[in-house]
Structures are given as structure tokens and as C-alpha cells.
C-alpha positions, 0 to 999 in steps of 0.5 A: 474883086479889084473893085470892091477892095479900091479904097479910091483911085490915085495919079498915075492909073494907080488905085489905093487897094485895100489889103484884107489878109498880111502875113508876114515872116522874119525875113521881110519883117524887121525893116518894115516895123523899124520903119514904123518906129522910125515915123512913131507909128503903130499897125493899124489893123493888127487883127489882119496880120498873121506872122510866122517863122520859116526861112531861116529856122534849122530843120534838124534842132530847132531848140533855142536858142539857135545855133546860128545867133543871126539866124536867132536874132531875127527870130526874136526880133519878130517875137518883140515886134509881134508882142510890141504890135499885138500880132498873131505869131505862129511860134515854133512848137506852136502846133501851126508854125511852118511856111508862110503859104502852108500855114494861112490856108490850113489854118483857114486865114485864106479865103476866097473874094480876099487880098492877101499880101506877104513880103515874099514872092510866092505869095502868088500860092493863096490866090489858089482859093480866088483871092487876090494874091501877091508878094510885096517888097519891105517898104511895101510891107511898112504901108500895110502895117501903117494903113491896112492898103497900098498903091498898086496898079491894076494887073491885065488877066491871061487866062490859062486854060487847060483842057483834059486831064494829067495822066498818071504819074504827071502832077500839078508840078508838072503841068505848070513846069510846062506852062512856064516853059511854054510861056516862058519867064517873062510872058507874064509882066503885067499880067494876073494869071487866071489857070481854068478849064477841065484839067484845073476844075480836077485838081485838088486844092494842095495841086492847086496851089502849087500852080498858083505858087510858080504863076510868079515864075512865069513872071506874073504878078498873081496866080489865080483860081476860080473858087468852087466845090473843092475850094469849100470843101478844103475851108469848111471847119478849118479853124479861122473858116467862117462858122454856122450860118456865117459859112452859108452866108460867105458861101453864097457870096464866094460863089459870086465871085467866079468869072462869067461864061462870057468874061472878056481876057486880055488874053488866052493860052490853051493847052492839053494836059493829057500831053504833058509828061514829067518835066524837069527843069534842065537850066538855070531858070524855071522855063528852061525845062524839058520832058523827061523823054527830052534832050538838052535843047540844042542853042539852035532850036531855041528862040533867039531871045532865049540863046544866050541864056541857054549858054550861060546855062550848059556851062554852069550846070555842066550839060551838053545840047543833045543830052538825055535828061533821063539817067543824069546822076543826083546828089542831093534829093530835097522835098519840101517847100512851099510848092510841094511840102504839103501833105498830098506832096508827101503822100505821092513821094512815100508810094514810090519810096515805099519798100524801096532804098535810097541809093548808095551816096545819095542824100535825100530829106523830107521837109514837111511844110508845117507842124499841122502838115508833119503831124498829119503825116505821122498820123498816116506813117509816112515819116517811118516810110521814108525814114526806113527807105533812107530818107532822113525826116526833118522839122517844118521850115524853108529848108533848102528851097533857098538855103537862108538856113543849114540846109545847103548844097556844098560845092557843085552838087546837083540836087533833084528839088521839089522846090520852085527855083533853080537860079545859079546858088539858090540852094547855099552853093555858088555851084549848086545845080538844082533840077525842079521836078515833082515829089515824086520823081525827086523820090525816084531819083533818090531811089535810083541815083538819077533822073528817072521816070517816076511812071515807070515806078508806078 
């Protein structure tokens, strides 16, 4: 697939890659098309860029406009942008605004033998469908509008191969909270991670994009799935899907696209599903995360690269070495995000809320990750589910993955997250503490006021 988007190779073991997919969102957007102007340039392919809002919109009143002027500003900037450049804009109210790595595979835009690329990190998430995807920075974002590729070198492959299967109660979230921990958050400099083998074929499409959404937390640069059955199934109908004999024609080739038996990888990992428990994420980064039968690893037990962090860690999240992770008391429960704001997401947090309460002082809110996704919900009741449980029901947005909105952690509360990050202040305060973990143990948590383990609720 590298091959066939190379345009031509450059100096320095660089290729100029071509970008089939460009989405982009409020945030990484206007510098990047102030650049154009700047150079007197227009997009060259503005048929192949997709934009939508999702970081910085409210999800309690998304009327306009904002309360927040910044926050309205940068929405219409992007607006005046889309209009200038003829861009497709996913607007609020317009059936299919929501997350970024929500929207493109819903709506179909993502497809397998693709490079899709956005100013966001967790771009990672599309490559769930066997594309090449990857997040890009501002100036990155300039070069695609201007000429549709960039410069980039090619990535070494690390296959991740999972045999078995998850086990009740364990979840995609789980297994790549494992992966990281395991692997660590550096391992994957250079590399494109290729997740395969019994436990991954399992998997739904919504399960797989959460494992391709946090390869970049792992440090690696793509997330990566060879297409099959489920994949087509997910495509087929959806609105930019091909159609008629165009979908048996892009099936033929999509089925091309999958990595021999004999392929040769840089490098291999394997691990056991069915050994996997829940995992949390106990730190200050995605890779210090333990089971939840675990302790707080004690400074000794860890690897010496990983000590010092370790330390930095006891202190800001307040926990002691030996600690049960198990029974740690919450204050803020979020679900949602482009990890987990899916509808598959929202489905195994509403069975373990359901005909339950949330705990007393515990605030606990449901983000869907898109208007399709929110509508799609309702359809089946879940909203009523968590709202009569205690939960509040909000509109599609980022939310508090990282609290560049009203959504916040405030002073040192300690949130249970379904997001995808736990960095000191990734939540709005420069005290909050998150804990990443899957829906539904966040809805356990919400139901019991502390880390709790959601198979016991089962």
C-alpha cells in the first residue's frame, strides 16, 4: 500500500506519499489554511478533505453562538475556510458532526488500501480498516491542502499478535491497555503496528478501532488491521461506501490487500488474550497500567528506565507502591471519546447501569461520539438507561478527553475515563488525575464510587 501511494522517492530515504483521505477539524486547521493564503494558494483536492468540529464544542448547549467567543470564533473560522476552499463540513445539527475518528468510518469516507491523514494524533484509529493512518502536525496539514501528499519516511512493521480470545468482561480497551503496558510507550518509535491473530480476527470493527486509536500511545506511529469479512460487512451501504458493481470491484482489490502467510516483520510480539483481565491505568502515562486484581507496582519491581517516572507518579496521583488499585474512590466518571464513544461503547456501559444508581457524589456523563452515534442510541433507549440511573446525557463533541471545552476536571479530582490519555492536566485541571479504563468499568465505577471489577457485576 506504501508503494502504490509513493508519488516518487526524495533525498534523505524520504518518499513523497500520496494522501487519499484529509480530515480536518478546528483545532489543527486555521494556521494551516492561513498558510495558504499566506503563499496565495488554494486546496488542490478539496474533494478529498472532510472537516468537521469536535474539540472545543460545548456538550451541554451547542447553540450559537458559543458561550465561549474563542471557542465560537474557531468554529467559524473553519466554516469561512470550508466555504472559501469548497470543503465538505460536517456542521453541528448536520446529522454526521461528531469526533473526527467517529465520523470518516460511519459515514464510510474510511476504507481499506487508503492513506488517510488528520492534524491529530489519534488518527491512528482508521487504520482499523487496513489503511495507512496517521496524524500530522499543522504545517503538515499546509502540504496536504496545497498538494494532496507529503514527505514522510517509511515506518518498520511490529506485528502484534494476539492468540485466544478476551474473556467476559475484558474488552478491546483492555487488551491494548495490556499491550501498552507490556510494550511500554516508547517501543513503537519507528514503527507501524500491525494487531493480528485469533483474538484481533474476533473483534468487531467499533473494538477495532479502539486498538488502532492508542497504537500511538504505545509510540507508534500507525495502527494497523488487515481488512476482512467484518470490515466489508461494517462498509457495505454506508453512505461514501462504494456502490453496485463498484463495491464487488473494491472488494476484490481490498481482499488483495491483506499480508501474506509468509510476510516478513521487523518484528513480533504475542501475547494471550484470554490472560488478560481489566486494566487501569494507575500513572501518569498510558503504559503504567495494572490489573485490576493488581497493586500500585512497587519503584523496585519496575525497570529502571521506567523509575523515575514511577516517582513522578506516586506524588501527582497520590498513591502509594502496594496499593490495591481495586476499591480507589472516584469523582468524576466520563464516557466517551474517540476510544470509546462509539455505539458498541455505549451498549456495554448501559448493561451495567442498567436498573442501577449512580453513587452518591459522583458525577458520571455520557458523550456519544457523533450525532449518528447519539441517534442511533436513542433508537435502542440508552440514553433513558443512563439518564434514570444518574448519568447525565450530553451532545456529540471531545468532551473531557481533553478538556479544550467546558468539560473539566477542577481541582484534584480523580476521574474514571474512557478516553486515551491520563497525562498530569489532560482533563482541564493541573490536578486532575485520570484513570483509563474501559465503559464499562467507568459505569462500575460510577455505580459503586470506586474502582470496581465490572465482571463481578456481570
Amino acid at each position: 500500500m506504501w508503494e502504490l501511494h509513493s508519488v516518487k522517492k526524495l533525498q534523505g530515504d524520504s518518499t513523497q506519499l500520496f494522501i487519499g483521505l484529509h480530515l480536518v477539524h478546528e483545532v489543527t486547521s486555521p494556521q494551516a489554511f492561513a498558510a495558504l493564503e499566506e503563499k496565495n494558494l488554494n486546496v488542490l483536492y478539496p474533494e478529498l478533505t472532510y472537516a468537521t468540529v469536535d474539540h472545543i464544542v460545548p456538550t451541554i448547549n451547542q447553540k450559537r453562538p458559543f458561550l465561549d467567543p474563542l471557542a465560537e470564533e474557531m468554529l467559524m473560522t473553519l466554516e469561512k475556510n470550508c466555504i472559501r476552499h469548497k470543503i465538505k463540513l460536517f456542521n453541528i445539527n448536520s446529522g454526521n458532526q461528531g469526533i473526527v475518528h467517529v465520523i470518516a468510518p460511519e459515514t464510510g469516507l474510511t476504507q481499506p488500501g487508503m492513506t488517510v491523514v488528520c492534524g491529530d494524533s489519534h488518527t491512528s484509529t482508521h487504520g482499523a480498516f487496513g489503511a495507512i493512518a496517521f496524524g500530522i502536525g499543522t504545517s503538515q496539514v499546509r502540504d496536504v491542502l496545497a498538494s494532496q501528499s507529503l514527505a514522510i519516511n517509511k515506518l518498520k512493521v511490529r506485528r502484534i499478535w494476539v492468540e485466544g480470545a478476551l474473556a467476559q468482561g475484558v474488552f478491546a480497551k483492555d487488551l491494548i491497555l495490556h499491550v501498552i503496558r507490556e510494550l511500554g510507550v516508547k517501543s513503537g518509535v519507528g514503527y507501524a503496528y500491525e494487531f493480528a491473530g485469533p483474538a484481533i480476527a474476533k473483534l468487531s470493527m467499533e473494538e477495532r478501532m479502539t486498538i488502532c486509536n492508542m497504537a500511538i500511545e504505545a509510540g507508534a506511529r500507525c495502527g494497523y488491521i488487515n481488512p476482512d469479512e467484518t470490515t466489508y460487512t461494517y462498509l457495505k451501504g454506508r453512505e461514501y461506501s462504494p456502490k453496485g458493481d463498484d463495491w464487488e470491484k473494491a472488494i476484490s482489490w481490498w481482499r488483495t490487500l491483506a499480508s501474506n502467510k509468509d510476510a516478513v516483520f521487523d518484528d513480533e510480539v504475542i501475547f494471550d488474550a484470554s490472560q488478560i483481565s481489566p486494566t487501569i491505568t494507575w500513572g501518569i502515562t498510558p503504559g503504567q497500567g495494572i490489573g485490576i486484581d493488581e497493586s500500585i507496582p512497587k519503584k523496585e519491581c519496575l525497570h529502571p528506565n521506567d523509575q523515575q517516572i514511577a516517582d513522578e507518579a506516586y506524588c501527582y496521583m497520590n498513591l502509594k507502591p502496594g496499593q490495591p488499585i481495586k476499591g480507589l474512590p472516584i469523582d468524576v466518571c466520563f464516557i466517551g471519546s474517540c476510544t470509546n464513544g462509539r455505539l458498541s461503547d455505549l451498549q456495554a456501559a448501559a448493561k451495567i447501569a442498567k436498573n442501577k444508581k449512580v453513587a452518591k457524589g459522583i458525577k458520571a456523563f455520557v458523550v456519544p461520539g457523533s450525532e449518528r452515534v447519539a441517534n442511533a442510541a436513542k433508537k435502542e433507549g440508552l440514553d433513558d438507561v443512563f439518564k434514570n440511573a444518574g448519568f447525565e446525557w450530553r451532545e456529540p463533541g471531545c468532551s473531557m478527553c481533553l478538556a479544550m471545552n467546558p468539560d473539566r476536571l477542577e481541582g484534584n479530582q480523580i476521574s474514571a475515563s474512557s478516553s486515551n490519555r491520563n497525562f498530569k492536566g489532560r482533563q482541564g485541571s493541573a490536578q486532575g488525575r485520570t484513570l483509563l479504563m474501559s465503559p464499562a468499568m467507568v459505569a462500575a465505577a460510577a455505580i459503586t464510587g470506586h474502582v470496581t471489577d465490572v465482571r463481578k457485576m456481570i
